[in-house]
C-alpha positions in Angstrom: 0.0 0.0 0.0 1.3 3.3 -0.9 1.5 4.9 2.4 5.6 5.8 2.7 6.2 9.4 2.0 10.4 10.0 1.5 11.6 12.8 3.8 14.5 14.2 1.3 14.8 18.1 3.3 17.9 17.4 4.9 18.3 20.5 6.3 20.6 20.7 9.4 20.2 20.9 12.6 16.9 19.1 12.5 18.1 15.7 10.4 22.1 15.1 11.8 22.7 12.7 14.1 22.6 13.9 17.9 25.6 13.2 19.8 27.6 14.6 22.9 29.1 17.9 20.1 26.0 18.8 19.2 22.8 17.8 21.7 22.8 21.4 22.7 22.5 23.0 19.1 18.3 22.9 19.0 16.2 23.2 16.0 14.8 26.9 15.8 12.0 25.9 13.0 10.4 22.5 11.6 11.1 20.9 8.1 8.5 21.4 5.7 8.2 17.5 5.3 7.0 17.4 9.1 4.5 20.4 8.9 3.3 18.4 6.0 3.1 15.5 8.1 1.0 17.4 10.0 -1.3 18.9 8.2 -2.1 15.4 6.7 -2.8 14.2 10.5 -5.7 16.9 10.6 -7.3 15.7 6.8 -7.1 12.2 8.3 -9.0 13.2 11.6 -11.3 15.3 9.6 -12.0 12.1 6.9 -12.4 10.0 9.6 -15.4 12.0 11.0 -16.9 12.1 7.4 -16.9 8.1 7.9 -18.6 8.0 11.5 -15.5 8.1 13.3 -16.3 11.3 15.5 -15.6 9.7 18.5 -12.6 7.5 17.8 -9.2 8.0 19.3 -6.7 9.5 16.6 -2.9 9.6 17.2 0.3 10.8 15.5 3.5 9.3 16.8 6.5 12.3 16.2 10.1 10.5 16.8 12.9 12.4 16.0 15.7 12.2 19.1 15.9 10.8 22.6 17.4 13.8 24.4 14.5 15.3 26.7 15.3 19.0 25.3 15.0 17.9 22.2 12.0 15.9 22.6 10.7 18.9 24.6 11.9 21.8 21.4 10.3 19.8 19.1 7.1 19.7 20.9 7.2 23.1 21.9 7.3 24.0 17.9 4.9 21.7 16.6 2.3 23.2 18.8 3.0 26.2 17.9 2.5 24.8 14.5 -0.3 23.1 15.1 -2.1 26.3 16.7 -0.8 27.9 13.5 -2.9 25.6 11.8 -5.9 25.6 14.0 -6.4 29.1 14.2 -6.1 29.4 10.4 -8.7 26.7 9.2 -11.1 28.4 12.1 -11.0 31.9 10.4 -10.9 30.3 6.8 -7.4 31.5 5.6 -7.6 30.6 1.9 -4.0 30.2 1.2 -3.6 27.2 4.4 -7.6 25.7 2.7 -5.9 25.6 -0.7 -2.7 24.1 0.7 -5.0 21.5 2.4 -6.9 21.2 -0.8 -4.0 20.4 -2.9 -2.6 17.9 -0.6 -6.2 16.3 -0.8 -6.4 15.6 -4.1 -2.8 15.0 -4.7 -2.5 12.8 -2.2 -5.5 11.2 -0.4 -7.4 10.5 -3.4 -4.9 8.7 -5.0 -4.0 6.3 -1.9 -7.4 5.4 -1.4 -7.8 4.0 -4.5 -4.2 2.6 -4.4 -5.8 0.6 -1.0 -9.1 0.0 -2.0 -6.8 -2.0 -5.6 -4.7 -3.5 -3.3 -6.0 -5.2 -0.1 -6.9 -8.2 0.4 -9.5 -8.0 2.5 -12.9 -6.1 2.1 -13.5 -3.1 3.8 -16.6 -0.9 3.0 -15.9 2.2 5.4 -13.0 2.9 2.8 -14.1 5.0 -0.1 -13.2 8.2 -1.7 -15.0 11.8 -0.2 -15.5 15.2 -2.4 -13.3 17.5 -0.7 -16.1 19.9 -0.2 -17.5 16.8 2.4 -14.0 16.5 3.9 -13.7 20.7 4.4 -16.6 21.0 6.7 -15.2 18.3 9.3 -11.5 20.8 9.0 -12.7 23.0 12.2 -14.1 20.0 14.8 -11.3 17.6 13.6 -8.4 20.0 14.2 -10.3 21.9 17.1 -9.5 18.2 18.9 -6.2 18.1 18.6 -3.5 18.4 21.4 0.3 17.7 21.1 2.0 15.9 24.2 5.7 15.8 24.8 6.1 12.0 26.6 9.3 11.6 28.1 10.8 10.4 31.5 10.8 14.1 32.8 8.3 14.8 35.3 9.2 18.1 36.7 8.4 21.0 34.2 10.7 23.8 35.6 13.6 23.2 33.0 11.3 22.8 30.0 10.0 25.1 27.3 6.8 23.0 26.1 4.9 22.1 29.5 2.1 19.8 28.1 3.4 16.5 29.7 0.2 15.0 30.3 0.4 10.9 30.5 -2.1 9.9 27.2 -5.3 8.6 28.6 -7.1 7.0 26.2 -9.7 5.3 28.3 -10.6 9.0 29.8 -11.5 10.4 26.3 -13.3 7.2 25.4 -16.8 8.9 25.1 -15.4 11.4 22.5 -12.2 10.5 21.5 -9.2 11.8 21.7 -6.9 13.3 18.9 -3.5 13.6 20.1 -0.1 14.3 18.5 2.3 12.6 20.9 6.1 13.6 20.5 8.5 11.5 22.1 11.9 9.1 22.1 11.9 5.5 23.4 9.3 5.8 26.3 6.6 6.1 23.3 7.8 4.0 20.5 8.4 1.3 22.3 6.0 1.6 25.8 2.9 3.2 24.7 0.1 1.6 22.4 -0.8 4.8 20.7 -4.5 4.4 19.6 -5.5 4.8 16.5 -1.9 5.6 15.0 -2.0 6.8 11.6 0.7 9.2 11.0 3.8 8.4 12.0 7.1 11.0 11.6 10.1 8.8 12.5 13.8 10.0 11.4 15.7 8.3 14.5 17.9 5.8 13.3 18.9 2.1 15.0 21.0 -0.3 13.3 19.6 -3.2 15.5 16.7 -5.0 14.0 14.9 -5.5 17.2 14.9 -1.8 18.1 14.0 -0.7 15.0 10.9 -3.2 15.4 10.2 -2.1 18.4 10.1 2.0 17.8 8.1 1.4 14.4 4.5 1.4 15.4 3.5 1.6 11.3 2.0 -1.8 11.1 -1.5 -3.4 12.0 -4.5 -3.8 11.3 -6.8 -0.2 11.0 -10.3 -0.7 10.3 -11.6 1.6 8.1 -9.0 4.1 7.7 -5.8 2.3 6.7 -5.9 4.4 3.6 -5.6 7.1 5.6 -2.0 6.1 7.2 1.0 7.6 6.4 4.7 7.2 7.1 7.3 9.5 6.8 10.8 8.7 7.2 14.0 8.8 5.2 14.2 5.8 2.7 17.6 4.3 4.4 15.1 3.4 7.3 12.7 2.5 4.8 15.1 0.0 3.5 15.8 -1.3 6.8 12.6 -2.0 7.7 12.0 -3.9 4.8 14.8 -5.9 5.4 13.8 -6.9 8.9 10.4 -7.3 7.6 11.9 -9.9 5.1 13.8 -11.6 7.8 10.7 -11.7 10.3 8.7 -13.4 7.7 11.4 -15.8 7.1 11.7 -16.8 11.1 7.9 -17.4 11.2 8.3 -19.6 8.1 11.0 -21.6 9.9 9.0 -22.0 13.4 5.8 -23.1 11.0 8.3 -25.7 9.7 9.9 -26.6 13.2 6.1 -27.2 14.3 5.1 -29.6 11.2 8.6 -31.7 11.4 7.6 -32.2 15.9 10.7 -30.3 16.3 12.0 -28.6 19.3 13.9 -25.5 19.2 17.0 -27.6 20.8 17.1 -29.3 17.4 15.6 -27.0 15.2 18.3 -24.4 14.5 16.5 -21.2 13.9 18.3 -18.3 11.6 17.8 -14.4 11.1 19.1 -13.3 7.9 21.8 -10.3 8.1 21.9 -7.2 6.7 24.7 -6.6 4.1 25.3 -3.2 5.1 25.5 -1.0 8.8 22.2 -3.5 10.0 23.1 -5.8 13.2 20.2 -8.2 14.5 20.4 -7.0 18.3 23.6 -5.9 20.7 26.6 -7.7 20.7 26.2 -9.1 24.5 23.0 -10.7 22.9 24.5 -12.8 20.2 26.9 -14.7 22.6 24.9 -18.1 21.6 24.8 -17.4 17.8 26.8 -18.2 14.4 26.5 -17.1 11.2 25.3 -19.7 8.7 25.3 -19.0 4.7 22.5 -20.0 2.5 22.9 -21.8 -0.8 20.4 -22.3 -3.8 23.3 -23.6 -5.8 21.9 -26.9 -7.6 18.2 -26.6 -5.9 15.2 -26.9 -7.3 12.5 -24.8 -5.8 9.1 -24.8 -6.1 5.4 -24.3 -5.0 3.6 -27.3 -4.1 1.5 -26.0 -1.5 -0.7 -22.9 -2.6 -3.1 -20.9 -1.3 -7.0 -21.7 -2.6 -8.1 -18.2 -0.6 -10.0 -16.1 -3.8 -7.6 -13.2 -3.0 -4.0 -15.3 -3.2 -5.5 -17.3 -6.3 -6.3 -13.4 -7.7 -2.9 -12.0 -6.8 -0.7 -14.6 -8.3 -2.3 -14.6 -11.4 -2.4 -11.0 -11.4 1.5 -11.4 -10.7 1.4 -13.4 -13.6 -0.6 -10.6 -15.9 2.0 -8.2 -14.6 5.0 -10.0 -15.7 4.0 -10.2 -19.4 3.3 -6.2 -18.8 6.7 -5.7 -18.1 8.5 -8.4 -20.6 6.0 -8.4 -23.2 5.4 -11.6 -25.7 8.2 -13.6 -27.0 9.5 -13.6 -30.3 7.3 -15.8 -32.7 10.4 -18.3 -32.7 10.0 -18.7 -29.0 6.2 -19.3 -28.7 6.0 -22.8 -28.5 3.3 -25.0 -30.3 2.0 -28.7 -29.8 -1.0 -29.9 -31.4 -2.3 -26.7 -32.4 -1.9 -25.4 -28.9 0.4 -22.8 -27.5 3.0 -25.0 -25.1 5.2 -22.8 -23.7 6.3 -18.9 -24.0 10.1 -19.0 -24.0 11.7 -16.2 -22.6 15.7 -16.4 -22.9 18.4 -14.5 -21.2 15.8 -12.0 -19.5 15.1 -9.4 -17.6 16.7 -10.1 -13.7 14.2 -7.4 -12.6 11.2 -8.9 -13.9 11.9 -12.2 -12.7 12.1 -10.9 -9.3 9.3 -9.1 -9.1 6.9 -11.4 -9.9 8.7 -14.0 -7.2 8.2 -11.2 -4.8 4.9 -10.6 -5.2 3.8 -14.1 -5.4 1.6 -14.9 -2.3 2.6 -18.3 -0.5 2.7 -19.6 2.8 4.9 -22.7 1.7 7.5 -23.1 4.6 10.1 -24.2 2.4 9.5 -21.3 0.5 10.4 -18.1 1.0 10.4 -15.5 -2.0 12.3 -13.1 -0.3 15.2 -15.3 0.0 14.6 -16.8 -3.2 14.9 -13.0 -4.6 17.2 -11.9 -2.7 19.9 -15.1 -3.6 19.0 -14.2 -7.4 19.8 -10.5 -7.4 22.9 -11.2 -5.6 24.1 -13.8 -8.1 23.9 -11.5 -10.5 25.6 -8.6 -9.6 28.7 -11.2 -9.4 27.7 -12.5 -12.6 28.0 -16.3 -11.1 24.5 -17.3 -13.2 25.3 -16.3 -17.1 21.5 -16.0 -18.0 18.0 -16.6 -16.8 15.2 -17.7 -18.7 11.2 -17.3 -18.1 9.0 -20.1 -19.9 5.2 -19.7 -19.0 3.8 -23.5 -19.5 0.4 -24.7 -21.2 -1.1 -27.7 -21.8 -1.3 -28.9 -25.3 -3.4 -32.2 -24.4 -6.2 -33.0 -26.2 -8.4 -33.8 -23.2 -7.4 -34.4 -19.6 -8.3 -36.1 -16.6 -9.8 -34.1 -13.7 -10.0 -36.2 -10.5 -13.7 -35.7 -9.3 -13.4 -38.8 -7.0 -10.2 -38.2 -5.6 -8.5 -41.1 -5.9 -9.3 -42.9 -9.2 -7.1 -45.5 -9.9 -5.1 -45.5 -13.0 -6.9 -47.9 -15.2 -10.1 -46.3 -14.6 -9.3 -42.7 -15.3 -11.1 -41.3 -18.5 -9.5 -38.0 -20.0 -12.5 -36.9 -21.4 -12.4 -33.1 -19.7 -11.6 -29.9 -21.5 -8.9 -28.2 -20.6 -9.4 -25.4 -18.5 -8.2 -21.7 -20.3 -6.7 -18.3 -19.7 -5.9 -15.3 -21.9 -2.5 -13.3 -21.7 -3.0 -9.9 -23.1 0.0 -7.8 -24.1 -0.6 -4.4 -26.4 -3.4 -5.2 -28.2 -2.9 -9.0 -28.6 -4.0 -12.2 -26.5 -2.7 -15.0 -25.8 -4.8 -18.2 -25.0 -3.2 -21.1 -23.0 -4.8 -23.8 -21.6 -4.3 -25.2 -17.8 -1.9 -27.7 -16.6 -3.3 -30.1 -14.8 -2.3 -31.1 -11.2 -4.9 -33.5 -9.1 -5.1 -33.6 -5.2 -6.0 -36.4 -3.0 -9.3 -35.7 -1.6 -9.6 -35.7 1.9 -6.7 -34.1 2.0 -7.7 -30.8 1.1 -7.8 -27.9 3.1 -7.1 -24.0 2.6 -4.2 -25.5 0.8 -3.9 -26.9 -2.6 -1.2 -29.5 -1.8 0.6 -31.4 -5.0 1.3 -35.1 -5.1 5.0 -36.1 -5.1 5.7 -31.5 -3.9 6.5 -31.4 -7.6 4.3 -28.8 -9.6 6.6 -28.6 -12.9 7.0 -32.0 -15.5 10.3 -33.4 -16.4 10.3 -32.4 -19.7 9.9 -29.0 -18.9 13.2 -28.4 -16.7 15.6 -28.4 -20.3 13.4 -26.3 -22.3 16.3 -23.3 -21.8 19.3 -26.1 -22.3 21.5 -26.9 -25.1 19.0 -27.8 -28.3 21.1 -30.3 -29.6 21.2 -32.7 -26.8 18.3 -35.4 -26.2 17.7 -35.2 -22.6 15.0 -37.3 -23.0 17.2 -40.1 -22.5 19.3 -38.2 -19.7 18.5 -38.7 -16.3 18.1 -35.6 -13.9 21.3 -35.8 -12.5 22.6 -35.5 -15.6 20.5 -33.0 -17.0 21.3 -30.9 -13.7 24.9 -31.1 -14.6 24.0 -29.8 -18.2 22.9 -26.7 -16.4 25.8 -26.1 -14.3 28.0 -26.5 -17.6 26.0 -23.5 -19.0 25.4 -21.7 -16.1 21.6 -20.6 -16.3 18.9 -20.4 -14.4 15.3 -20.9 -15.0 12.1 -19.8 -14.1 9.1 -22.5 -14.6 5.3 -20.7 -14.7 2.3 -22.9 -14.5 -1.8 -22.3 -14.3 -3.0 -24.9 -13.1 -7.0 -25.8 -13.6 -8.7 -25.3 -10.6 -10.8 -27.8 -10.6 -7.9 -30.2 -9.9 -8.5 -29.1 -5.8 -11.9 -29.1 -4.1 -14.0 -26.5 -2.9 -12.4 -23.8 -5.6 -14.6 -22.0 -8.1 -13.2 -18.7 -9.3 -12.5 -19.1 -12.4 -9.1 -18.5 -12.8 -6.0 -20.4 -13.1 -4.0 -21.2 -9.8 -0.6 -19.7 -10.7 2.7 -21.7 -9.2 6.0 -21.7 -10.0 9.1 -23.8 -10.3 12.8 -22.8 -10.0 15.9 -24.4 -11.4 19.4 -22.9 -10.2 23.0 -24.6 -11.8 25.5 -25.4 -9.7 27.9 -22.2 -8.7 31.2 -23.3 -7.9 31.9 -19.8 -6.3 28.8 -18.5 -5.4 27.9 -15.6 -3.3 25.8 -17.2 0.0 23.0 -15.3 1.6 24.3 -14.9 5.5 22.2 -15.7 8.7 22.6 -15.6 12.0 21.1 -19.1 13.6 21.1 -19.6 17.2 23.7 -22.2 18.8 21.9 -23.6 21.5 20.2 -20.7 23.7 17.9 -17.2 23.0 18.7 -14.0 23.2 18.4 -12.2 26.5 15.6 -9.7 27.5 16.8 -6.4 26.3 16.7 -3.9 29.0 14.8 -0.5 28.2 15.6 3.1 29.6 13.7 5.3 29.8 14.2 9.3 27.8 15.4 11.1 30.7 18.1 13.8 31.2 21.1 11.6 32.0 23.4 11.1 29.2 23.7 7.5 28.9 24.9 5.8 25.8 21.6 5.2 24.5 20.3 9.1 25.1 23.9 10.1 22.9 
């Protein structure tokens, strides 16, 4: 979802690092990036009344420093902003309406209907508001607001911004409350701010679990999720989605520790690293880890356990639609025909990009799966050049009839292919492109939200040289050999299949389930992805100070 907005006005003293030179050297104004933050706080609170929400709580989260007198400046000048603001909207200042206008239709609009394309979930309090609807909420909704400076301070005698109130939630539950809290530690990582939707974070961590726990720009927000925003600078950006990427990798692993009966003693679990200035936790916390590398040299990949949910069966193939938006059609040399039937699109020595985006944006909850890491591996392959070329083929079926598994466990002598394929369109420019579905049957009674292969093997045998050398008949190689073939020419290849879905129970979209198979040669040399895996204990419980006046290493 389109909700990071890039902070890019690095103007100093506001954005440099705070340490022991320069804590004292105070920001005298506030970046236009953060009074735009602002000013998007008060469209969201005013939306949100225009959808019923008049008396829901609404919170910004500010984080910008952990010295107290900087957490208290900052405070101290976005109220005065903020009252700026307030008083301006009450007496209808044109220029701030027009500047609230803009930002409206520029922005808001355009998200919302970003969201409303992209979730995955429905959610009919979302929808798109004139901005005459939105202007009339402007005076209540920012009327509401009151900024808070959280830290540990409690006396107010050495502060400039005196409005250190603890945020009660439960005391404004009748009518809300609409709060812009500004803060270090103590509120990104011990307070659940209610109703969060804009978040200004420019503090930097290089450990993964602090940066977890200070970023609060995650969850679920019912009704106005189109209405969140984050702004920070896109190196945290990054980071965060690298820690994202790793967190989703660790569940994966403890959703395969729990299917193989392991135990944590025996089930070695891994965080992947960051290549650059990223560490996992503190060095006193890693005493009883290693670093591991991971390998995809030789391994075949692929996804025998999909999703049958309408909106994962509706991504992938729109994953799928997106692909051939990017790369096209193949040359007419390289479209593939059996029987009268289009077989396979061959895509040779193609785009790196491409590939990885539609493995990225594939949606599977396979353990052994992971298309970050799968990604990730690929990208970093090539920038050392150790695969020469990859390949995309995009598999049909060219049989005449198939057999569709009704019963569930037919045996072989009494099957009767006497079904018509299953078919999909590709549409590129102003052609099409019809396939029809490969066939894969499951077991029946062994269904459940998952579309489960027999044998974990979605792609055919004959389909795993289509990139090789032509002159060799593989058909008469085995696999070992074949794989060996690969390593000698040094590509990689991407297998696409839709596959009919009436080969699983209890599925009736209408549209192919889309999987994929991956083929990787043998590097000699290869670049590993690295890990840190645990040896034989966790990590200890991190002790949290908190934003106070002493200058301990954490407040420098």
């Amino acid at each position: 979802m389109d909700i990071f907005r890039g902070i890019d006005d690095y103007d100093p003293p506001f954005f440099r690092t705070v340490n022991r030179d320069n804590k004292d050297d105070l920001p005298e104004y506030l970046p236009k990036s953060l009074e735009q933050a602002i000013q998007s706080f008060i469209l969201t609170c005013a939306i949100r009344r225009v959808r019923g929400h008049e008396n829901k709580h609404n919170s910004m989260l500010i984080h910008v420093a952990l010295l107290v007198k900087w957490i208290d400046r900052v405070a101290y000048l976005v109220n005065e902003k903020t009252k700026e603001y307030k008083n301006a909207i009450q007496s209808e200042d044109e220029n701030l309406l027009n500047e609230l206008k803009e930002l409206y239709e520029i922005d808001f609009l355009p998200t919302t209907r970003n969201v409303l394309d992209n979730l995955d979930y429905t959610d009919i309090r979302i929808k798109e508001h004139t901005w005459e609807e939105v202007k009339k909420e402007l005076k209540t909704a920012a009327s509401k607001i009151d900024v808070r400076s959280v830290h540990g301070t409690r006396s107010t005698t050495n502060l400039e911004y005196h409005n250190i109130e603890e945020i009660d939630y439960e005391r404004h539950k009748e009518n809300g409350l609409s709060v812009i809290a500004v803060g270090g530690s103590r509120l990104s990582r011990g307070i659940t701010l209610e109703g969060l939707s804009v978040s200004y974070y420019i503090r930097t961590t290089r450990m993964y679990d602090s940066l977890m726990q200070m970023g609060r720009w995650f969850g679920y927000r019912p009704g106005y999720v189109d209405l969140c925003r984050l702004y920070t600078t896109n190196q945290i950006f990054e980071w965060f989605n690298h820690i994202t990427m790793a967190t989703e990798e660790m569940r994966n692993d403890f959703d395969e520790m729990t299917a193989t009966h392991q135990r944590p003693k025996d089930f070695r679990l891994k965080v992947r690293n960051h290549h650059g200035l990223l560490t996992i936790t503190s060095l006193n916390k890693l005493n009883f880890s290693e670093d591991i590398e991971i390998s995809f040299s030789g391994e075949n990949p692929q996804t025998y356990c999909l999703l049958k949910t309408k909106s994962a069966i509706e991504n992938n193939f729109n994953a799928l639609k997106s692909l051939i938006e990017t790369i096209g059609f193949p040359l007419k040399e390289n479209r593939i025909e059996n029987k009268g039937k289009t077989r396979y699109l061959f895509y040779p020595n193609t785009n790196i990009d491409a590939l990885c985006s539609f493995i990225d944006s594939f949606k599977i909850e396979q353990p052994s799966i992971s298309n970050a890491t799968l990604s990730d591996y690929i990208r970093t392959q090539a920038k050392g050049n150790k695969i020469k070329e990859w390949s995309i083929c995009i598999v049909g079926n060219s049989d005449e009839k198939v057999f569709i598994d009704y019963k569930g466990k037919t045996p072989r002598k009494e099957r009767k292919y006497n079904e018509n394929a299953a078919t999909f369109e590709l549409q590129h420019n102003n052609e099409v492109i019809t396939m029809a579905c490969t066939v894969r049957n499951q077991q029946i009674g062994r269904d459940s939200e998952f579309y489960l292969i027999s044998k974990n093997q979605i792609d055919n045998t004959g389909d795993r040289y289509i990139d090789l050398d032509k002159s060799k008949d593989y058909s008469k190689m085995l696999y070992a050999e074949i794989k060996e073939q690969r390593k000698a020419e040094g590509k990689g290849l991407l297998l696409i299949y839709a596959l009919d879905e009436r080969g699983t129970s209890n599925t009736n979209n209408g549209i192919p389930i889309v999987g994929y198979s991956l083929h990787f040669p043998r590097i000699d040399d290869e670049i590993k992805v690295s890990y840190t895996t645990t040896i034989t204990k966790g990590f200890d419980e991190e002790i949290m100070n908190d934003d106070d006046n002493s200058e301990t290493e954490e407040n420098q």
